[in-house]
N, C-alpha and C positions, 0 to 999 in steps of 0.2 A: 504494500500500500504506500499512497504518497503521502507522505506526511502535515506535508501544505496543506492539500487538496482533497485529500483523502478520495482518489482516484485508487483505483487498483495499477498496480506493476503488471499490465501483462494479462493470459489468461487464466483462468480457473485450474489449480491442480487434480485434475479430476478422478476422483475414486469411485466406487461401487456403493460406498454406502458411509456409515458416519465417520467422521474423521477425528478420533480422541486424541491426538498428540503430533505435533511440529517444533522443530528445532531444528536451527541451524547448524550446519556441522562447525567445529574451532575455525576454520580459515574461510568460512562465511559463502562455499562456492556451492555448498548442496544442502537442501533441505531435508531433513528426514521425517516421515509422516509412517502412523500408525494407525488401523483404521478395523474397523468393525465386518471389513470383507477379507478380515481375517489375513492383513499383508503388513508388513511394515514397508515401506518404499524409498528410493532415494531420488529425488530431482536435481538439476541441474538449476541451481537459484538464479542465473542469469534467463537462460531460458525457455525454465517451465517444463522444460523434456524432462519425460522419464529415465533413470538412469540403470540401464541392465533389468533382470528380474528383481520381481520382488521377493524380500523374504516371507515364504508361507508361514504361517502357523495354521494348529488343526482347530482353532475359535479367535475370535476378538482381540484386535493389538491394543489393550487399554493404553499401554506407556509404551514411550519409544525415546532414548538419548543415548549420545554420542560419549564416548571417553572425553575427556579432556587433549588428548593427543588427538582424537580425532580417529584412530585404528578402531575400536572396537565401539558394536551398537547392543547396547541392553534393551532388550524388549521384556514387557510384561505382560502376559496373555490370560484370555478369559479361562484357559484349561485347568488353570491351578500350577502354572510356572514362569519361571522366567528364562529368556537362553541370550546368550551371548553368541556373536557374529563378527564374521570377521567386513570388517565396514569397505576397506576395496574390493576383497569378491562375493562379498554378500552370503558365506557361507557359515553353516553352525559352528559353533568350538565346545567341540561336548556334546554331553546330552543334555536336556532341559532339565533345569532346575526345578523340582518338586517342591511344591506349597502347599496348605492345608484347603485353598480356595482361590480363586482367580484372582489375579495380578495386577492390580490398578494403578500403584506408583512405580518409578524406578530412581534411582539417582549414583550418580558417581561420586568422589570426594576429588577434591581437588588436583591431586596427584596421579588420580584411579588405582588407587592401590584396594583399594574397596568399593564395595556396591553396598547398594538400601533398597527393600523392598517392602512393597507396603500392599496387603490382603482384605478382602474384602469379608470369607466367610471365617476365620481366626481370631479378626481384629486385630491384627500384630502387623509392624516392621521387621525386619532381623536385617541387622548388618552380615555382609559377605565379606572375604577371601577372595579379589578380582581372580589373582594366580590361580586360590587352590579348589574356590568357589565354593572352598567350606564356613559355614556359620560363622560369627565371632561374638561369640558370650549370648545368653537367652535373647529369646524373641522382645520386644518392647511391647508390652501387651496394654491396649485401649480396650475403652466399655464398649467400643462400635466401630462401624467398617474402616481401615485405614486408605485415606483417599489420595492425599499427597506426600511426599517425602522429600529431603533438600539438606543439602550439608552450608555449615558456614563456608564463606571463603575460607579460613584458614585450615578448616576441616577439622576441628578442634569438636564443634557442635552439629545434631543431628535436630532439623525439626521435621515434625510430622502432624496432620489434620487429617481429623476423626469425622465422620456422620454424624458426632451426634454436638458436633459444635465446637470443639476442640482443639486445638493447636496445643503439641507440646514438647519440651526441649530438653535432650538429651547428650550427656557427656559422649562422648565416642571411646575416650580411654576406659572410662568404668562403666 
């Protein structure tokens, strides 16, 4: 969009059906989108082209972001996981991440040495292991669904927003 004029850039990125998440990759040249037809996608942010396949998932891309470096894309899917991709050829690293229930936030920490995931039928966040994609210390458990999740810049702090009205903020070290 222009910011003046609030004209659109261009045309319409067009999907199959709702579109939950957009983000620019770190160097500003692609868009990544995640989307309820079940694809996370990459665009070309100059012009609007689609970029290679998309990555499938077997339901709903609630969350979709980029590392900090810009290599690797965490998605969060309605199946009850999350999986990491490799962001130039668009392919899995791993198997999916198993959750108690679908996958509505994602986040990386400023270095991407770790991930945050946030669940809808759990009510929990849990910090990740980008390397080893294992756990780090229990779940962060809310009264209700966890909808967003986000690191401070210095990656020091974890905040996360609940259903049921909530925002709240977490050490990272303890």
């Amino acid at each position: 969009w222009n910011a003046a004029d609030s004209s659109p850039l261009g045309g319409p990125l067009k999907h199959a059906n709702h579109v939950y998440s957009v983000m620019f990759s770190p160097d500003g040249k692609t868009i990544l989108t995640g989307c309820k037809d079940n694809t996370a996608r990459l665009w070309n942010a100059k012009t609007g082209e689609p970029i290679g396949e998309p990555m499938t998932h077997p339901n709903w891309v609630h969350a979709a972001v980029y590392s900090p470096d810009g290599a690797t894309i965490l998605t969060g899917c309605e199946d009850g996981a999350s999986r990491l991709w490799n962001a130039a050829t668009r392919e899995l690293i791993g198997d999916p991440i198993p959750h108690r229930g679908p996958v509505k936030a994602v986040a990386f920490n400023p270095d991407g040495s770790k991930f945050l995931t946030g669940t809808w039928d759990d009510r929990t966040a849990r910090l990740w292991n980008a390397k080893t994609r294992e756990p780090l210390g229990p779940p962060l458990a809310h009264q209700e669904h966890v909808l967003a999740t986000a690191f401070s810049p210095d990656g020091k702090t974890i905040a996360t927003g609940a259903w049921d009205g909530t925002a709240r903020l977490w050490e990272v070290a303890t």
